[in-house]
C-alpha atoms as one frame of an Amber mdcrd trajectory, in Angstrom:
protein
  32.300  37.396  -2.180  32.760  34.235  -0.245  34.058  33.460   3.278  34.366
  30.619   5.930  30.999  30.925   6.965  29.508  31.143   3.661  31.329  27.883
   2.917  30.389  25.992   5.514  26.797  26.887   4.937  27.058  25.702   1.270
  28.611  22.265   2.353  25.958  21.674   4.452  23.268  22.496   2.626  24.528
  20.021  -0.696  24.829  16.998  -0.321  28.373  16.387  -2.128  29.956  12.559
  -3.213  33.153  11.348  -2.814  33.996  12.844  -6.366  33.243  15.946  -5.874
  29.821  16.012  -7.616  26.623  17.230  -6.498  24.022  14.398  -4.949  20.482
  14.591  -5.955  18.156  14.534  -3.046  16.095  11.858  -3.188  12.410  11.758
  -2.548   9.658   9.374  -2.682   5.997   9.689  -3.256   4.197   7.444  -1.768
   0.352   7.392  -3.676  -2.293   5.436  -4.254  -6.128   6.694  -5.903  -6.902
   9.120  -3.373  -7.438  13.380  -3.806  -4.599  13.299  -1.139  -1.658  11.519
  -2.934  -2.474  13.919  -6.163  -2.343  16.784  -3.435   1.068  15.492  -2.339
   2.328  15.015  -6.302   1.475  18.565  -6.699   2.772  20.253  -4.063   5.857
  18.552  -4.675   5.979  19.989  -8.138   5.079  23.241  -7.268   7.910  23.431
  -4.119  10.655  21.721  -6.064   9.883  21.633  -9.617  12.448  23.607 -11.944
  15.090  23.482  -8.847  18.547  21.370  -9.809  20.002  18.752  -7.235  16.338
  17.064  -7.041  15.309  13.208  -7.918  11.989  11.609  -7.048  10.474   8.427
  -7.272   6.876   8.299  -7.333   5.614   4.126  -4.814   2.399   3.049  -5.466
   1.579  -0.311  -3.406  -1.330  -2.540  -4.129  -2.568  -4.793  -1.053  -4.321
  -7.426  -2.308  -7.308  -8.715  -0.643  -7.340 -12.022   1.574  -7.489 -14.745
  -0.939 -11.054 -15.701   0.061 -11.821 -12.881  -1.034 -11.576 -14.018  -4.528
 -13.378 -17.543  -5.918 -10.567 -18.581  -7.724  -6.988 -17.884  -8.682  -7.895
 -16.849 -12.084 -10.395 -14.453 -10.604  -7.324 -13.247  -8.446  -5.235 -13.369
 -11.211  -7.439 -10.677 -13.314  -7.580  -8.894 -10.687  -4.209  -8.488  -9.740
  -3.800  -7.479 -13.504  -6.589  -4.401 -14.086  -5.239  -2.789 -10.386  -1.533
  -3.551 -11.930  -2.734  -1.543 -15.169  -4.660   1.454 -13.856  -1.535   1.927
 -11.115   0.307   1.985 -13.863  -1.445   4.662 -15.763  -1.701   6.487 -12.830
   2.189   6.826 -11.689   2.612   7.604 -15.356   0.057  10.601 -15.030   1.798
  12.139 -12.206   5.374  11.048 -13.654   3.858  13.888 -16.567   2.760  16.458
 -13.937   6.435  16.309 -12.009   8.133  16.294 -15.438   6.003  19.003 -16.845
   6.790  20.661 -13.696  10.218  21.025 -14.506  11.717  17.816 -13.181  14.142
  16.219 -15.535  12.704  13.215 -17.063  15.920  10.989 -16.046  15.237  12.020
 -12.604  11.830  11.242 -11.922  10.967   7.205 -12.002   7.991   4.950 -10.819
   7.586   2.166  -8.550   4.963  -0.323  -8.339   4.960  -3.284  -5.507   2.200
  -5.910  -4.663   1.808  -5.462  -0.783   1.947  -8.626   1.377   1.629  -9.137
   4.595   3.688  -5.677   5.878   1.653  -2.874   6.977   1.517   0.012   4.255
   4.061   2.444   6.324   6.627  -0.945   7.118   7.106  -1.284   3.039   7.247
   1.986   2.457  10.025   3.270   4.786  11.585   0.111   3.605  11.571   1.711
  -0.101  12.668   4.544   1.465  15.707   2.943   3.047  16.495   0.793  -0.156
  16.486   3.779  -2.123  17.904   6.186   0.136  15.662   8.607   0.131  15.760
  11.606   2.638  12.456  12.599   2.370   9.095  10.730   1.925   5.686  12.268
   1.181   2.267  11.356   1.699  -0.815  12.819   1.612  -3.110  12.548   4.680
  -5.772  10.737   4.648  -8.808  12.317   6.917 -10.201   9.510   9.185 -12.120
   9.394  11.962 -10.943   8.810  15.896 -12.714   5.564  15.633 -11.306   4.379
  12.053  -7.684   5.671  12.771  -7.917   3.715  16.270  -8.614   0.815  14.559
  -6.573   0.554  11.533  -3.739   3.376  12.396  -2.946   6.399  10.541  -0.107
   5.954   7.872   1.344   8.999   7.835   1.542   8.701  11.617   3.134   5.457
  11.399   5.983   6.949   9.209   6.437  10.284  11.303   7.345   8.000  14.453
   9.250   5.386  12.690  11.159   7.081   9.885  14.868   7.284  10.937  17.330
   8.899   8.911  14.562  10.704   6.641  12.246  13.790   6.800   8.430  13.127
   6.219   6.297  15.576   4.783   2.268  15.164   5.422   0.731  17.083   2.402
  -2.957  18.327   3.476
């Protein structure tokens, strides 16, 4: 049995194109090598794995170090390579876990971006607006009032400059 209210509460609740179809909702992962991304990948598959009308896309971003950091380019170069390859296998670890979870393989894709100059939560909210997301997820990263002083909390970042998105901070 259906009525106005009902109806209005379904609109609002999908997200529905100009044809008539369904949208996805659209989230994005943002992980890198820490216990707290893999907390975030799982929670996401345990909250929203199996449900329809869900799409995610798993951002891993690689800062590279100053380039003094390095003796020469080819040392750079190599690098740049082994982090490229052990992202790699790691987005396609939890791409496995989400899928395995009951996310449609179509649905659930991987990102990989060598960071410049842009502070971590800058690139990823503009991922996030690229892809149009409405959610991104992190995991938080336990620092102390000294360290997050100093270099700035991500996830805090992204909480008070995400517009047009919902954040989730996974513990």
């Amino acid at each position: 049995m259906t009525n106005a209210y009902s109806d209005t509460l379904k609109g609002s609740v999908m997200n529905i194109e100009t044809n008539g179809n369904v949208k996805d909702k659209h989230l994005l992962i943002a992980i890198d090598q820490t216990e707290n991304s893999k907390h975030a990948v799982l929670y996401v598959a345990e909250f929203l794995g199996g449900f329809p009308g869900f799409k995610v896309t798993l951002l891993s971003i690689i800062q590279e170090p100053e380039e003094d950091f390095f003796e020469n380019e080819q040392e750079q170069g190599v690098w740049t390579k082994n982090k490229q390859e052990e992202t790699n296998r790691m987005l396609e670890n939890y791409r496995q876990v989400l899928i395995q979870s009951g996310f449609p393989e179509e649905k659930v894709g991987i990102k990989l971006c060598i960071g410049d100059a842009k502070s971590l939560s800058e690139m990823i909210l503009s991922f996030q607006c690229n892809m149009n997301c409405c959610t991104v997820v992190v995991g938080r990263h336990h620092k102390s009032k000294t360290e997050e002083f100093l270099f700035g909390s991500i996830s805090n970042q992204l909480i008070h400059e995400a517009n047009n998105c919902t954040v989730w901070v996974v513990e």
